[in-house]
Residue frames relative to the residue before (quaternion, step in Angstrom):
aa qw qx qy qz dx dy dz
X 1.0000 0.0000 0.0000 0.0000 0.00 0.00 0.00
X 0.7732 0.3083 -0.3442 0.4344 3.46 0.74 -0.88
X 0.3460 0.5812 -0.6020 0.4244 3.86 1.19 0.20
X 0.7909 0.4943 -0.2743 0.2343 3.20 0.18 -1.13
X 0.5858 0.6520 -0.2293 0.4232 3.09 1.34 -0.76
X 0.6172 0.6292 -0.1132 0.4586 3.20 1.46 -1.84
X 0.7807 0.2540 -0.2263 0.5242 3.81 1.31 -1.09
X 0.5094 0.5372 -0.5498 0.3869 3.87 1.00 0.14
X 0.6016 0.6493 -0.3423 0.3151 3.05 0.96 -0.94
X 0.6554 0.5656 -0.2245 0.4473 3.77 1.12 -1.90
X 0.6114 0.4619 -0.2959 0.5703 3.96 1.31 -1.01
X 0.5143 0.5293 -0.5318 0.4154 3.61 0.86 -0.09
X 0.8383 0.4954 -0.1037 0.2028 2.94 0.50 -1.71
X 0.5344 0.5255 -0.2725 0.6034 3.29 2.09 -1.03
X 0.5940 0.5485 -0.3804 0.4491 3.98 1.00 -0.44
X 0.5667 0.5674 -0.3689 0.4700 3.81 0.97 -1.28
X 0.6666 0.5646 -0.2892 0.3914 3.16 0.88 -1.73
X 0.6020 0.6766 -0.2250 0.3595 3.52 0.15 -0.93
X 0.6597 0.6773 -0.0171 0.3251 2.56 0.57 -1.62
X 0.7077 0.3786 0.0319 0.5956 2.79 0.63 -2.36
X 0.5649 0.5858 -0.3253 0.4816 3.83 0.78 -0.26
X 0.6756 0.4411 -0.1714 0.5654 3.59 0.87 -1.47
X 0.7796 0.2784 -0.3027 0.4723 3.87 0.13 -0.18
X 0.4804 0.5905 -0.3277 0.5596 3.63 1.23 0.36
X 0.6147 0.3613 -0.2311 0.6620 3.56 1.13 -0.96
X 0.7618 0.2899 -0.4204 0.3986 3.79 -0.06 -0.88
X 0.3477 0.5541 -0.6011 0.4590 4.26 1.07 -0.51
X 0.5254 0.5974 -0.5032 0.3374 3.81 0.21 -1.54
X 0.7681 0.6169 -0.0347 0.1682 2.54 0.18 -1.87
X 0.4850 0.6349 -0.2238 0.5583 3.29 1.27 -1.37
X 0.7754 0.4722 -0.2059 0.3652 2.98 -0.25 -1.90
X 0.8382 0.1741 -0.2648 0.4437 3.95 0.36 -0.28
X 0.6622 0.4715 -0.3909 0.4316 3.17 1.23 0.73
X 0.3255 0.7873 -0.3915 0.3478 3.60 1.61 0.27
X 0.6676 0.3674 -0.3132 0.5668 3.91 0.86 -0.84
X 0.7972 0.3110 -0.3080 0.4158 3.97 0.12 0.01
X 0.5121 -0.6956 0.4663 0.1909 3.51 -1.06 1.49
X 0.8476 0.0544 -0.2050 0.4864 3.33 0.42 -0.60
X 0.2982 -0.6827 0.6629 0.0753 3.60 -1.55 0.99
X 0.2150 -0.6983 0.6693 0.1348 3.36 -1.73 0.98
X 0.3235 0.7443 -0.5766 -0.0942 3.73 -0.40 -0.28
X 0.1587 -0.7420 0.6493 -0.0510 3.11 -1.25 1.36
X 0.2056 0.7984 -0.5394 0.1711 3.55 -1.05 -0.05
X 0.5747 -0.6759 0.3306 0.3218 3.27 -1.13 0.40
X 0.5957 0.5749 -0.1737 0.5334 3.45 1.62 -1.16
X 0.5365 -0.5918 0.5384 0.2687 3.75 -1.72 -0.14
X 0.4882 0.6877 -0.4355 0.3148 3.06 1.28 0.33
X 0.6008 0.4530 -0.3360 0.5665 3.97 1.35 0.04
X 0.5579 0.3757 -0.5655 0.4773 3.41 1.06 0.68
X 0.5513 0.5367 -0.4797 0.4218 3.81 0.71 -0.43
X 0.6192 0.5907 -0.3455 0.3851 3.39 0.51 -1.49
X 0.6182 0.4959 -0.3685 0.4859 3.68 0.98 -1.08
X 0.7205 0.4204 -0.2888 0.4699 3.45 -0.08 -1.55
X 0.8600 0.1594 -0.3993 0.2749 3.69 0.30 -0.04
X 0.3716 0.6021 -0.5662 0.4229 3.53 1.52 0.61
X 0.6387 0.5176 -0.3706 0.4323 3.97 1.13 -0.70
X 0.5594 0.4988 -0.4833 0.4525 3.80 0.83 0.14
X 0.6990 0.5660 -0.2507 0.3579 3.40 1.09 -0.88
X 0.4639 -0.7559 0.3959 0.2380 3.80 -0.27 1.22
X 0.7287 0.4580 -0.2549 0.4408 3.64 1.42 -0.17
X 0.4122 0.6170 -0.3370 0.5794 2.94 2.03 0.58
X 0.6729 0.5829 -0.4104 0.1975 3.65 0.81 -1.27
X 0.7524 0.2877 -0.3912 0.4451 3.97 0.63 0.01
X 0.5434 0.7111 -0.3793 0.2349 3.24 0.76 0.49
X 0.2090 -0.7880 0.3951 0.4234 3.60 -0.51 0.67
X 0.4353 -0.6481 0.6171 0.0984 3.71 -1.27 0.86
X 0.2101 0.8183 -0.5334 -0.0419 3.58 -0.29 0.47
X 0.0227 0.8968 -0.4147 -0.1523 3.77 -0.74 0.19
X 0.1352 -0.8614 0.4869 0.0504 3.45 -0.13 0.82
X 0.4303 -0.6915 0.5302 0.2356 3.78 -0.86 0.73
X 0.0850 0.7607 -0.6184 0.1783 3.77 -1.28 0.91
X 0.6700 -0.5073 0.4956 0.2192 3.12 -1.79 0.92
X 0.5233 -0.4930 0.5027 0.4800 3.28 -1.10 0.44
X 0.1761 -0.7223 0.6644 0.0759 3.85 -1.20 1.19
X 0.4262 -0.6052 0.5179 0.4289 3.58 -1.41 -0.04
X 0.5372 -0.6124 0.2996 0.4967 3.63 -0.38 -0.39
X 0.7244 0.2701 -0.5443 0.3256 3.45 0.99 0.81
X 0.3612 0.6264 -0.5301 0.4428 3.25 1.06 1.42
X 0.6849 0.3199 -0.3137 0.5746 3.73 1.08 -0.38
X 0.5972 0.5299 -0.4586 0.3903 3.38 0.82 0.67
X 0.5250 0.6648 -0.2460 0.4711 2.63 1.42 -1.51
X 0.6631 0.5009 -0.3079 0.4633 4.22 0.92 -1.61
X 0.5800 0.6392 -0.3139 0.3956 3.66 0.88 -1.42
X 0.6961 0.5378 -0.2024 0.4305 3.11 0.22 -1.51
X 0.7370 0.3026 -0.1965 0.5715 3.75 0.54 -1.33
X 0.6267 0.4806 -0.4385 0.4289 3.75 0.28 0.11
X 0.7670 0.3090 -0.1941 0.5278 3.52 0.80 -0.95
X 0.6944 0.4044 -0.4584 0.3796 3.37 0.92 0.82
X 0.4504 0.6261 -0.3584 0.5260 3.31 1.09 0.40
């Protein structure tokens, strides 16, 4: 019982961590995406839906448009190549 206790406790703590790690990187974030109205974020992972949901807490986000589109791992002149044709439409 007290193993158990001892490792819910450590997944608490590596999770808090995490956590606290990921909204430190997306602030990062924030901060060089604040001067431009319209955002793409694509990617292969769920981590550009967080990034949304927490640029949408952020009050210098609220007229902005936020889009997010799912994708294969690309090289980078395939996520240029996507960039480019999204923002030219």
């Amino acid at each position: 019982m007290l193993i158990r206790k001892a490792l819910g406790r450590g997944e608490n703590l590596m999770h808090n961590k995490e956590n606290q790690s990921n909204k430190l990187f997306y602030k990062q974030i924030s901060e060089e995406l604040i001067n431009f109205d319209n955002v793409l974020l694509f990617g292969p992972t769920d981590a550009k839906l967080e990034l949304k949901n927490f640029l949408k807490k952020d009050l210098h986000f609220k007229d902005k448009k936020i889009e997010v589109h799912g994708s294969d791992k690309m090289t980078d002149n395939e996520k240029y190549a996507f960039a480019k044709s999204y923002f030219k439409n």
